[in-house]
N, C-alpha and C positions, 0 to 999 in steps of 0.2 A: 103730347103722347110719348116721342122719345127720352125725352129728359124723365116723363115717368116712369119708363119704362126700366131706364138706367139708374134712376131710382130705387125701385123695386130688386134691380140685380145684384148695386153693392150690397142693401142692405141684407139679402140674403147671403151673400159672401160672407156677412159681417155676423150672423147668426150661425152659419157654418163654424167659422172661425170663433167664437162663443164655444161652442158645445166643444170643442177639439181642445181647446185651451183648457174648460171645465175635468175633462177625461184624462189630458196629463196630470192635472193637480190630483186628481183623486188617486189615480194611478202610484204617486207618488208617494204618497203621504200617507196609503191606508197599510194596516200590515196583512200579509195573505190571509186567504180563506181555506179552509181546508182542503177543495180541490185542487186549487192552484198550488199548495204544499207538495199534493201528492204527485202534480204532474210533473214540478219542479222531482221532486225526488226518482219519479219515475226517469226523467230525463238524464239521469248520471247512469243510466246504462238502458238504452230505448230500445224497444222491439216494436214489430210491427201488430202487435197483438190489440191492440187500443190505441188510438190515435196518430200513427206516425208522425205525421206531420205537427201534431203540436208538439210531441215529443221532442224531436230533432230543432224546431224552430226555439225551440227554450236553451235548447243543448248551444246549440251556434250563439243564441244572443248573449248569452253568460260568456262563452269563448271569447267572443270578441271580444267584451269592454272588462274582460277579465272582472266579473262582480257579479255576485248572487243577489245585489240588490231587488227588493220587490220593484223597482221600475225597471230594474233591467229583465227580470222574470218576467214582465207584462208589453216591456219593450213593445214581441211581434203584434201582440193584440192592436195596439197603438199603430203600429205599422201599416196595418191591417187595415184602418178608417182612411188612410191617404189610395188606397189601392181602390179600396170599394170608390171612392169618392169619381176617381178616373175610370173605373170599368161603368158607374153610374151614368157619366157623361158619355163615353160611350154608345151607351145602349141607349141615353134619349137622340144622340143623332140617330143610331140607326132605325128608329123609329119615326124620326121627322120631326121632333119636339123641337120648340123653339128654345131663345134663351130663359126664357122665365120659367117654363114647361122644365127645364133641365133645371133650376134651382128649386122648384117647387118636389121634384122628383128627391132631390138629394134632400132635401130637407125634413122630405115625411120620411125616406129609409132612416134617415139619424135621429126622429123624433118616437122611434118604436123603443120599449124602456128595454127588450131583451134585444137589440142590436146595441144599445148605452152602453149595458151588462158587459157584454160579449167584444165589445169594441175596445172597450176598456181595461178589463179582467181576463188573464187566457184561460182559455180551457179551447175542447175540442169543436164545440159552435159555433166561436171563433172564425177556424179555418173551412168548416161544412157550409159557414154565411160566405165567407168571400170566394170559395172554385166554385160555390151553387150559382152564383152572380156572376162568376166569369165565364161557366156552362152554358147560361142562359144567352150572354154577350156573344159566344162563338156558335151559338146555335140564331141569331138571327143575323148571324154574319154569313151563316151557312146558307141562311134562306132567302140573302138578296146576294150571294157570292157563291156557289157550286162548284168549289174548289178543293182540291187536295188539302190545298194549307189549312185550310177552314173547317176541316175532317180530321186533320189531326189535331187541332187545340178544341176540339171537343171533346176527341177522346181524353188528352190529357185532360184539360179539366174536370171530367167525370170521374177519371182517374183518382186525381187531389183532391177528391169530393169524399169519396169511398177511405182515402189514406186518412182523410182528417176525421170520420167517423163513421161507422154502418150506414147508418141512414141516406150516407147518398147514393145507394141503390134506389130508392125513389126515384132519384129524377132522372137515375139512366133506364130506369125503368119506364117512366113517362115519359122520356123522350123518346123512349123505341118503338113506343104505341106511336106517339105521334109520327113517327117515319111510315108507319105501316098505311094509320088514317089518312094520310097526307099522300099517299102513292099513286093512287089514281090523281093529282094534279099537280106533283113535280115529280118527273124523274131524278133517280138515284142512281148515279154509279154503283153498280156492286161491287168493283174493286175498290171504291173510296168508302163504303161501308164496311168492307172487311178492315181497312185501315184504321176506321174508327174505333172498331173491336178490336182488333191488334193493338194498338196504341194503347188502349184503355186497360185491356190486361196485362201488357205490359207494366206499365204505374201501377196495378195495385198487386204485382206479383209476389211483393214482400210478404204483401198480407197473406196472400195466397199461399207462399212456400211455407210460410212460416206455420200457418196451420194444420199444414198438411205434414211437417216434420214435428209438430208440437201439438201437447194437448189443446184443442180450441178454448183455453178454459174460458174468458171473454164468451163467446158466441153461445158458447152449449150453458155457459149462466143464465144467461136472457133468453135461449130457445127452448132448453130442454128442463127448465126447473117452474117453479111459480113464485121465484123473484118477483120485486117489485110488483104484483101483481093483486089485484084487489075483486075482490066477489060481489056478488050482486046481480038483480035483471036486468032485464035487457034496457028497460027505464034508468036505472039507477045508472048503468054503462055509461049512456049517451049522454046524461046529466053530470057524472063526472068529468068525460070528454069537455062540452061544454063553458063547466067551470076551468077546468086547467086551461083552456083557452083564453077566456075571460083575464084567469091571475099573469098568466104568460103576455098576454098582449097591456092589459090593464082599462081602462076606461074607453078613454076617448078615442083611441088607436084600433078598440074591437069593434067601436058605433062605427066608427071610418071607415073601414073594410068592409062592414060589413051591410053599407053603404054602396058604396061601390060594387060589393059583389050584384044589388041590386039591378044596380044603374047596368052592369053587365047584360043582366035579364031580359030588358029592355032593351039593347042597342044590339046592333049586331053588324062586324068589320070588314070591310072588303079589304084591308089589307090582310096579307097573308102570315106578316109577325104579328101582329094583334090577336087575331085570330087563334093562333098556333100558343099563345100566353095566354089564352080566355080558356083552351084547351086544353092545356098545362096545369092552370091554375083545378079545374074542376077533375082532371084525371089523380089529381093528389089527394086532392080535398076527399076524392072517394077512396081512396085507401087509405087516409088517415082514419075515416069511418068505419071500416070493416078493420082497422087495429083493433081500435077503441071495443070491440067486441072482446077482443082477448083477456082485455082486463088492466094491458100492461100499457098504461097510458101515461104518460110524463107529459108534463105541459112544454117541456122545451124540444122535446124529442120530433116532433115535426113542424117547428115553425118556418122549413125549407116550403112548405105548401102554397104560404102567401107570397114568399118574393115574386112571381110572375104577377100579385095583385098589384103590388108597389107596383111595378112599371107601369101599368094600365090605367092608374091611376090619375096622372099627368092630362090624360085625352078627357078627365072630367073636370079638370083643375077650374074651369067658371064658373061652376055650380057650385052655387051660393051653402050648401048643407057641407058638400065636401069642405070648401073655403072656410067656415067654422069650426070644423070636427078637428080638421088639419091645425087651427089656429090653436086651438084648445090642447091638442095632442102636445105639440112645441115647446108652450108651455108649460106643462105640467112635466115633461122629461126636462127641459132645466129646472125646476125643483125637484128633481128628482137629481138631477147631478149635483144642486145647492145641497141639498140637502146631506149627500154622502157624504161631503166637506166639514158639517154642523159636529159638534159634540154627542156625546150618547145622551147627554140629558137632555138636552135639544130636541131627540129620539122621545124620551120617555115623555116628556109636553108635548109633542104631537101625535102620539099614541091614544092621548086622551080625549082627542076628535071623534065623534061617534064616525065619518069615515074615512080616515085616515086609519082607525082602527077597522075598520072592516076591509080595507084594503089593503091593511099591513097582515090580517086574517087569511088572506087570500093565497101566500105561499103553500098551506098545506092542500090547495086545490092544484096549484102549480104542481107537487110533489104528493102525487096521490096516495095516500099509505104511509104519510111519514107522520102523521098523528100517534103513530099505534106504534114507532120504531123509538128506542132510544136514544141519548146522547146526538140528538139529530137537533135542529132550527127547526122554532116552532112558527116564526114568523119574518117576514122581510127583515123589520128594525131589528131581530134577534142576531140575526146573521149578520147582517150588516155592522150590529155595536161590537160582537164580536172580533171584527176586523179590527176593531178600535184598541182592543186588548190581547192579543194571543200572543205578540212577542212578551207582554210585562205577566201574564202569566205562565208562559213556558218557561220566563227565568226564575220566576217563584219555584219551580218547579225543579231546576238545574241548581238553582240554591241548597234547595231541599236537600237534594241526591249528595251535593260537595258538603255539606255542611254534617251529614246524615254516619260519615266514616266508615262506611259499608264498604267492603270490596266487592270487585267484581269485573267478569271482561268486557261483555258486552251490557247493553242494553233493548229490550224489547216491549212491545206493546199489543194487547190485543184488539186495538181500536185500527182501523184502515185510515181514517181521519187524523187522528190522533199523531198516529209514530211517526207520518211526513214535517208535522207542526212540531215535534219535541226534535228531530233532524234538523229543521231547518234555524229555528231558534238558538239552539244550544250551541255554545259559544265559538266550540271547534267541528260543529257540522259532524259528529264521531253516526256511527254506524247505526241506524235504528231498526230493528229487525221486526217481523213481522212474527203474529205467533195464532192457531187457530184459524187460520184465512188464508184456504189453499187457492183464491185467486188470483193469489201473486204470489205463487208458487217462481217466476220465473221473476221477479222481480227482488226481494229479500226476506224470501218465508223462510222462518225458521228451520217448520220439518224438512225441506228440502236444500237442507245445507249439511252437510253429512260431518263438515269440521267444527260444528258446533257442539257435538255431542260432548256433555262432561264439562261445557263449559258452565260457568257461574255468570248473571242474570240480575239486574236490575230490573224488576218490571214496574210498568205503569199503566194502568187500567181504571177506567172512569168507575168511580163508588164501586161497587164488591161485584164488578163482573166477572172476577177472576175467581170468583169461587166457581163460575161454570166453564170458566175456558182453560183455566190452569191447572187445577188438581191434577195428579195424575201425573205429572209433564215434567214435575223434577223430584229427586232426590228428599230435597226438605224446600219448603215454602214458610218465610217468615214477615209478618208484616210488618211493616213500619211503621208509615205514619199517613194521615189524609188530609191534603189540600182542598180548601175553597178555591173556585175559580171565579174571578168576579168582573163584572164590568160598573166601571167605579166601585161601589161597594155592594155592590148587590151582586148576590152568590147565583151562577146559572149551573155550577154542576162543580163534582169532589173529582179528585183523582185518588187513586189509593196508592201509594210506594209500598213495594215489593222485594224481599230476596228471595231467588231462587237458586239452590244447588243444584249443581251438576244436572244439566239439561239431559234426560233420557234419551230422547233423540227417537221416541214412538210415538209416530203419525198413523194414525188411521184414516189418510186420505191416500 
């Protein structure tokens, strides 16, 4: 039994180490996506308006190894898989899990396809997946330790939760219920509560000053407009919900859960972390629900709701349904990491699977509304072959412009996606401005650069969007010429080259 035992331990080691190794290579070898363009670009001058912390963690990794390289851009994300891995171990001791109970724990966090993603790739999820996980860590470190210390690395963590994106207001939110619910059977320090809040405002007071001295445009996008935001009853809501769940988690990782959420049903903890995570887990899961009313549901936007299921997870690990759902999950996320690895034609032969195509289909459930938006991913393999091609078509692109004899100062773009990828690409990294998109007014908008006025303008704009973003905006507008963009040879979208005279410098934002 011991020898199996230890059996079973390296070889989870050894599937660890699998998946980490898979994530560097990809990491490596694929070229950005257009968020990670943008955050990279965001990062050569960070506010606290949107993500700080991946901001800043892009900014330091570049400093360091002096390189804009995409592995160096994805560096923190990569980072990031060694820290969860230690905050994972963690929390199965303080939980009571054994050694297998701790690799079977690490195994299903690393076997979910958007922690792959996110572990891999930076963006702000990234950093919202590791302080949610290390909030969680100081909060049942709080609940078998009643300590000062243990009060202040919950605040910060909740703190670095909220810097890395909105949403981890959720879990300082659920966890404050849970202080409240929890009150009649542990007492609280009120001093070491106020500490928590102190602390906690503390960390995210950037955000805080920075709104209160600037226009919130971030927050008043998503609160006060109908962004992102899709219509329909009260049926169709929940059935959206639903499915962006289904595309976000993917197969066998949503049977899993939602397996387990079962097994929760039926059991019920005397311990008091368990308990307070079965608690957690359902105080989310119902505010994820009355979102899902609003309309404005993103599949990635609350996957903070299950981490408390992960850890719970562990105390069913012998049950024979979890044991295959789990087995099946592992699997399928290293082909899923194989796969990133493969060619785009590779993509377009297993496209051809009735579901492989239904599950490469499943993005626009993930990103509700993006059927109906342009110049956007219409499907997992779209985006992903994409990666395969955006440096060889941004220099098609920078060819174009050098070859083209056009003068001009600057250059702009009316795509948000778009002008980080023609930035990052282009050979000398030169200035890519933004132009019609006053939400990065504080980042590189056009209207809101007052020394632009009168300057002359390269623009590039996907097919003819610039007959509705530019007219009006200079002097004389003449066209050029229009690029195919391709991956291999098949065209997913034109760009149109542009001169503009003398930029007016009239915003009507």
């Amino acid at each position: 039994m011991i020898g199996s035992n230890r059996y079973l331990i390296y070889s989870g080691w050894f599937c660890i180490a699998v998946l980490t190794l898979l994530k560097i290579y990809a990491a490596s070898t694929l070229d950005l996506f257009e968020d990670e363009a943008l955050y990279w670009m965001w990062s050569l001058n960070p506010d606290p308006s949107y993500s700080f912390i991946t901001l800043i963690s892009i900014k330091l990794s570049t400093l360091l190894f002096s390189s804009d390289h995409e592995f160096i851009v994805r560096f923190p994300a990569l980072v990031s898989n060694l820290l969860i891995v230690i905050l994972l171990i963690k929390i199965s001791k303080e939980l009571g899990f054994g050694k297998i109970q701790t690799i079977y724990l690490i195994l299903i966090f690393l076997s979910v396809p958007f922690v792959t993603i996110y572990t891999t790739f930076i963006s702000p999820d990234t950093f919202l997946l590791l302080f949610t996980v290390a909030s969680y860590y100081s909060w049942l470190k709080l609940i078998g330790d009643n300590t000062t210390e243990n009060y202040f690395y919950l605040g910060l963590s909740l703190g670095l939760a909220v810097l890395s994106k909105y949403q981890g207001v959720i879990i300082f939110a659920a966890l404050v219920l849970i202080f409240i619910l929890f009150s009649s059977k542990r007492s609280y320090s009120i001093r070491n509560l106020l500490i928590l809040i102190g602390v906690f405002l503390l960390t995210i007071s950037p955000l805080i000053i920075w709104n209160i001295l600037h226009e919130p445009v971030w927050l008043n996008y998503y609160l006060l407009t109908d962004a992102d935001k899709i219509s329909g009853s009260f049926l169709s809501m929940f059935s959206t919900l639903f499915l962006s769940q289904t595309s976000i988690l993917l197969p066998f990782i949503f049977l899993f859960l939602m397996w387990i959420t079962f097994l929760l049903f039926t059991n019920s903890f005397k311990d008091m972390r368990l308990s307070s995570l079965k608690l957690a887990y359902f105080c989310t899961g119902t505010f994820l629900f009355l979102c899902s009313i609003s309309g404005k549901i993103k599949g990635n936007w609350f996957f903070i709701i299950y981490i408390p299921l992960f850890f719970l997870a562990p105390y069913f690990y012998k049950n024979k349904v979890s044991k295959l759902l789990f087995t099946l999950a592992f699997l399928f996320n290293v082909f899923i990491l194989i796969s990133l690895n493969m060619s785009a034609g590779y993509f377009s032969f297993m496209s051809k699977s009735p579901i492989i195509n239904y599950l490469n289909s499943g993005y626009t459930d993930y990103w509700p509304g993006s059927s109906s938006e342009k110049n956007v991913d219409r499907s997992w393999i779209e985006r992903i072959n994409k990666m395969k091609f955006w440096k060889a078509n941004v220099e098609k692109i920078e060819q174009e412009i050098k070859n083209s004899g056009l003068t001009y100062d600057h250059i702009v773009s009316d795509d948000f996606n778009l002008a980080p990828l023609l930035r990052y690409y282009f050979e000398n990294k030169p200035e890519v401005f933004l132009i019609n998109d006053p939400r990065f007014r504080y980042i590189n908008s056009v209207e809101f650069n007052p020394d632009l006025k009168n300057k002359n303008f390269i623009i590039v704009s996907y097919n003819d969007d610039w007959k509705k973003n530019i007219p009006g905006k200079f002097v004389s507008l003449k066209e050029h010429s229009l690029i195919d963009l391709l991956i291999n040879d098949t065209k997913f979208n034109s760009v149109t080259i542009l001169r503009g005279e003398k930029y007016k410098m009239e915003s009507n934002f």
